[in-house]
N, C-alpha and C positions, 0 to 999 in steps of 0.2 A: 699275462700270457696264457695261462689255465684257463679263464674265459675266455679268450678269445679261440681255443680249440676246442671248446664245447660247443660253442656258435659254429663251428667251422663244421664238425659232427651232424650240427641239427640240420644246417643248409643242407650237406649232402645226403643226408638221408631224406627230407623232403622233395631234393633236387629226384633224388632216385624213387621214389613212390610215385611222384607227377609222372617221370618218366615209363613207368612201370604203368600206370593206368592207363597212358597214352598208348602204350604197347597193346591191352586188352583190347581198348577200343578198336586201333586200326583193324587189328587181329578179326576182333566181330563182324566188319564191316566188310571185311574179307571173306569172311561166311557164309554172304547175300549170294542166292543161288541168282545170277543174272546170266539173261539170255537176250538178244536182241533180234529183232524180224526186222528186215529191209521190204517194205510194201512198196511195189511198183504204184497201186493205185493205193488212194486211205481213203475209206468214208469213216473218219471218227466221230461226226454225229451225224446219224440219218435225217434229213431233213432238209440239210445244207449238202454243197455242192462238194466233191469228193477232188483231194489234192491228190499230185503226184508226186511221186521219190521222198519218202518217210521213213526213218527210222524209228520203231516201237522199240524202248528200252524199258524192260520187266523186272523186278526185280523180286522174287520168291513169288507171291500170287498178283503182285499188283504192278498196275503199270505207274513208273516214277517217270517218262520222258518222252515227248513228239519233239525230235530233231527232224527240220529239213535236210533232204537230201539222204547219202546213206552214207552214217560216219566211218569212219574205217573201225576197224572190231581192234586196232590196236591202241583206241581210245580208250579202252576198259580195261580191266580187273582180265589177265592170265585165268583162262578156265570159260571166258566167258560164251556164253552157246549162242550160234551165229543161224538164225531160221532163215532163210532166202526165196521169200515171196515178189521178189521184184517185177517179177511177170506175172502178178496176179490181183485180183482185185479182194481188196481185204476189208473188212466191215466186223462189227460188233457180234456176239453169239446173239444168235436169236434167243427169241421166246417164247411161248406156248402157253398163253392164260388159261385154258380151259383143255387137262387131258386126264382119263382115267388108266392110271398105268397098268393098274392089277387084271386086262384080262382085253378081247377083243372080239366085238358082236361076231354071231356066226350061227352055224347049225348048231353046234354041240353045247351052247350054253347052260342049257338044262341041265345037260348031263356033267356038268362040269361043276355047276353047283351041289350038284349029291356027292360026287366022287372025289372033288380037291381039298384035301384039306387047308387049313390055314397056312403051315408050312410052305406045301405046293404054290397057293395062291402070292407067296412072299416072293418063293421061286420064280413063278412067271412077271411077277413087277419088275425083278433084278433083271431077267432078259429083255422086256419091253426098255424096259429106263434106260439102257444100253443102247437099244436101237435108234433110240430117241435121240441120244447125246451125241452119237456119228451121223447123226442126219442134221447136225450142225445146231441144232438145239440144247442150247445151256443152261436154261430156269426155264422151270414150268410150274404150271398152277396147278394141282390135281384137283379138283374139284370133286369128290367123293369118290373114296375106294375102303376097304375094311382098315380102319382107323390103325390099331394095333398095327398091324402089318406095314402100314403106309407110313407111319411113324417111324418106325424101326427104319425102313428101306432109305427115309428123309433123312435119318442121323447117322446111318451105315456108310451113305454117299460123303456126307459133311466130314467123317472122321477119315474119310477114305478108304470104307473097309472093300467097296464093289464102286465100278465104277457107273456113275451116270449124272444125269444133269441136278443143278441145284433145284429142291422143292420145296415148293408153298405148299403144304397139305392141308387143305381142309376137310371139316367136318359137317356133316350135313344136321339138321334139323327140319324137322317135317311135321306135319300135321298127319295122323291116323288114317292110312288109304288114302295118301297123296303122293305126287311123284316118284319122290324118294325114300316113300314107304315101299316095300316088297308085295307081289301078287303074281297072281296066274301058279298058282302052287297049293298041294292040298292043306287044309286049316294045319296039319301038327306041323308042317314044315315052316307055317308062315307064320308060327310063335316062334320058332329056333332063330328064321330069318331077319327077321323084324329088328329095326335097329334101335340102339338104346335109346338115341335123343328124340322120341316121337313124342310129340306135343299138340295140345289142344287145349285152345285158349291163353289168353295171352300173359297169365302168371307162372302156366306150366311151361311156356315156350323160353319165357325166360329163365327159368331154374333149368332145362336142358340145355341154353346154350351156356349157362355157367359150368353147366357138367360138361359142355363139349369141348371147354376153353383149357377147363383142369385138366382133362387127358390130354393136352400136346396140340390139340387143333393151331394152324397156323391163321384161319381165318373160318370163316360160318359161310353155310351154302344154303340157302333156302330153295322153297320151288311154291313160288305165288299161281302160278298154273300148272295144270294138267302137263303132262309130257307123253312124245310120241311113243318111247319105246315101254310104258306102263301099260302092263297086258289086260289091260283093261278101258271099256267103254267110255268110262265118266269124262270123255273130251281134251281139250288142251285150254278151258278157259280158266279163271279165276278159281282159286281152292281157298289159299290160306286167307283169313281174314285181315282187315287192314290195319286194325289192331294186334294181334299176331305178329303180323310182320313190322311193325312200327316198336314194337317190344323185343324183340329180337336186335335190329339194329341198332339200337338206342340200348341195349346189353352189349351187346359186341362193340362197340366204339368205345364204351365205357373199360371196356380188358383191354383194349389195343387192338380189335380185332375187325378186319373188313367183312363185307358183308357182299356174296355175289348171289343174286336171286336166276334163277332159272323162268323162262318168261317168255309164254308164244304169243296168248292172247292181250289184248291193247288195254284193257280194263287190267289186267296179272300185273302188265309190265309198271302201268301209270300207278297203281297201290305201291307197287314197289321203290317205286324211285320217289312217291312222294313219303313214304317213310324212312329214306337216305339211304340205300343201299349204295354199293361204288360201283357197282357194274352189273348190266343184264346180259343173260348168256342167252345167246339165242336171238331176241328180239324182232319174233316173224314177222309180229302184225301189228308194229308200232304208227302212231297214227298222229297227228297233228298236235296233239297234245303232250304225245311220248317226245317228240321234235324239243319243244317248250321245255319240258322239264327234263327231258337230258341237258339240255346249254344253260339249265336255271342250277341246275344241280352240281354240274363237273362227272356225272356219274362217264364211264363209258361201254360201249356197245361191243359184246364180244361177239363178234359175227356166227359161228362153227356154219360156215356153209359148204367144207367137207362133208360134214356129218350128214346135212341135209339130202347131199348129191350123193352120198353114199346108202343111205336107206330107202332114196327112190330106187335105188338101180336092186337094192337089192329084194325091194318088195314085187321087181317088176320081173325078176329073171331066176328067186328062189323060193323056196315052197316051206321054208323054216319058223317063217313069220306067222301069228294069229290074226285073223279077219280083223279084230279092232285095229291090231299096229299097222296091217298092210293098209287101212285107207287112212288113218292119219299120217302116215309117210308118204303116202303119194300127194297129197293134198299140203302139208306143211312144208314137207321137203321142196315139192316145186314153186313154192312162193318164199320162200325165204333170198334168195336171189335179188329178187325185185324189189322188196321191202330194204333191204341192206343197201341198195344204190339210192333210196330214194331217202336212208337217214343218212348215208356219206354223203350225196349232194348236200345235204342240208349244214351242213356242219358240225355234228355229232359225233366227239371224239370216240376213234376206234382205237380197238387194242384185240391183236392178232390172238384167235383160238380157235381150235380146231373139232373142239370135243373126239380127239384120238379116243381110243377104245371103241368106239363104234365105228371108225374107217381103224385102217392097221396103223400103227405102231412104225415111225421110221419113216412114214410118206406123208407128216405133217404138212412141210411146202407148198403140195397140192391146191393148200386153203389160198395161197397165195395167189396162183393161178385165176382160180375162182373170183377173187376179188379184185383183178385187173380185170376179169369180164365182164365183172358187174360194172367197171368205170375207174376204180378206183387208180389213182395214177403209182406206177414204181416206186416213187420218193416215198410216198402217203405210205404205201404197205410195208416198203424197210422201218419204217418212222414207227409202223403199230407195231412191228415185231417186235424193237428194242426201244427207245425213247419210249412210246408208252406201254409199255406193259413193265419197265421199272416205275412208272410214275404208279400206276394203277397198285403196284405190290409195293410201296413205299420207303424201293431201292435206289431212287434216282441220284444217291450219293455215291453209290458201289456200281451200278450196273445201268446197260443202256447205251453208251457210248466208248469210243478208246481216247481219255484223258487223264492228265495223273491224277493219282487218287484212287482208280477205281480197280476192278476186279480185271486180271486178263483173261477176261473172254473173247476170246478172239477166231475168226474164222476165215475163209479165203476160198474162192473160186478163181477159173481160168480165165473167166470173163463175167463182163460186169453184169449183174442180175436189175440194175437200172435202166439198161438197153435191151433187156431180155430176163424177164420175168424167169422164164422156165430155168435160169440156171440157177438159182436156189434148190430146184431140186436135187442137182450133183453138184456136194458141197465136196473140197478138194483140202481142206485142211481146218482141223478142229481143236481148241487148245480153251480148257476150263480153271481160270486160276493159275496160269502159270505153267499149266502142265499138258504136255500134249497129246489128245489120245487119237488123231488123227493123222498123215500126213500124206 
């Protein structure tokens, strides 16, 4: 009898722990911040044809569920927040492979590099980055801005301290008096300015992109040519050597780390792709070979022909510019157009960027625009905003499309931007992770 009410003891104490953990669990699960959107229209992945009456079931930053039709909100968990997009057309957050957050061409740039401090310069990334993410853009590439800075602003966002879109920051590396090196400034300024990772020759190229990988860089920027807004003559052809650049990427792959070459001339772009870079920014004057070894590589084409349209307009109607940049803007700027529809006909994977900081901040979309006039069809340019430009930043598990699994990035207009390009421009609802900072 005495054993047999020990056993009797033990069961129910085990019976009540089970129970008791059962309790924590459900309890936790009850926790889950869930919100549901009723999409009238869904493009969950760009590329394919957009369904109608969907429910997106999110749960804390991710999405766990595509129900057809719209379930009733008393399918869920008491608490649960009910978004009501049914009248609108809903798609993935954009992306923006190529933008400088930290500041925006104009008159006063000169003056602006004396007078901002580093602080200041943080200050203005936090209001750009902002502008950025309600104009319906969720990840972006920056592609060089003062590292420190750009770093902090990267992991300020991620912790949630200021709001703006997810960032890939990189780090540039340069050869001495090449694009991404500093000029047009007297000699004591251009020691002060001059950035740490400048390299020459291809053991020292490499030892700067190991220093650029250790401070926080999310990926390496190179510039295999000359650029337009470099206050200086030396052109837009070939700079960095093919060695150089072949040591550089072949360091970077080896951290983990991509490689985006800046690239106007057909010689700049062809060294660069044939030492594996993942993408050329710019690609003005890609030529039958650049065709070849972009589809031989997987690399892709980030167009910025914003950027383009922005520095002719502005070399043609403002007096800020130096005689070198105002005729390489007028001349690069107006052919970059042409060359862009002649590597999208070809089949030359694109991936949407805008080089923002030199057009403003907040009127990204624009590029979009631009790139239906070169040819390029609706589907194609949703497809480069999100589908490739997670592939290109090697998010295609988290981002890019609305399916479970991945990040709610999510965004919505009143009408659909596949019958009408221009409505990307007024986006109508914006939600990063689960969280909405638009409506």
């Amino acid at each position: 009898m005495k054993k047999f009410k020990l056993k009797r003891k033990a069961i129910t104490k085990t019976f009540a722990l089970a129970t008791a953990l059962s309790s924590i669990m459900i309890s936790s699960q009850g926790l889950a911040n869930t919100t549901i959107i009723y999409a009238g229209e869904l493009l969950s992945v760009p590329g394919k044809a957009p369904v109608k009456k969907r429910t997106v079931v999110i749960e804390n930053d991710e999405i766990i569920a595509i129900n057809k039709g719209f379930t009733p909100v008393a399918s869920f968990n008491s608490g649960t927040t009910v978004i009501d997009l049914s009248n609108s057309f809903v798609m993935p957050g954009l992306m923006d492979m190529h933008v400088h957050l930290q500041g925006e061409l104009g008159p006063n740039n000169i003056k602006e590099t004396v007078k901002l401090s580093d602080a200041d310069v943080a200050m203005h990334s936090v209001h750009f980055a902002k502008k950025t993410l309600l104009s319906g853009f969720t990840t972006v590439r920056d592609l060089l801005s003062q590292p420190e800075q750009m770093y902090a602003l990267r992991d300020g966002i991620a912790k949630g301290w200021v709001d703006g879109p997810r960032i890939i920051a990189a780090a540039g590396v340069s050869i001495t008096g090449g694009h991404l090196d500093v000029d047009g400034m007297a000699p004591d300024l251009l020691a002060i300015k001059s950035p740490k990772t400048l390299c020459d020759g291809p053991y020292e190229c490499r030892k700067m992109t190991r220093h650029a990988i250790k401070y926080g860089a999310d990926a390496i920027k190179v510039a295999s040519t000359g650029g337009v807004l470099s206050d200086t003559s030396t052109g837009t052809g070939q700079q960095m050597t093919n060695n150089e650049l072949k040591e550089i990427v072949e360091t970077a792959h080896g951290l983990g780390r991509k490689v985006a070459s800046h690239a106007h001339a057909a010689a700049g772009i062809n060294a660069a792709l044939r030492a594996g870079v993942d993408s050329i920014e710019h690609g003005s004057y890609a030529n039958q070979e650049s065709i070849e070894l972009f589809k031989k590589s997987g690399a892709y084409l980030v167009p910025t022909l914003l950027a383009g349209a922005t520095v002719v307009e502005m070399a043609k109607t403002s007096d800020f510019m130096s005689a070198p940049i105002k005729a390489k803007a007028i001349r690069v700027g107006a052919d970059m157009l042409i060359n862009f529809e002649k590597s999208y006909k070809a089949g030359v994977k694109i991936a949407f960027g805008t080089d923002s900081g030199v057009s403003k901040h907040g009127t990204n979309a624009q590029e979009a625009v631009l790139m239906h006039k070169a040819g390029m069809t609706t589907s194609d340019i949703l497809k480069s905003a999100t589908v490739n430009g997670a592939d290109l930043i090697g998010m295609s598990d988290k981002l890019g499309t609305i399916e479970a699994g991945k990040y709610a990035d999510i965004i919505a207009f009143d009408a659909s931007p596949l019958t009408n390009i221009h409505e990307l421009l007024d986006v109508d609802f914006v939600m990063k992770a689960g969280k909405v900072y638009k409506k």
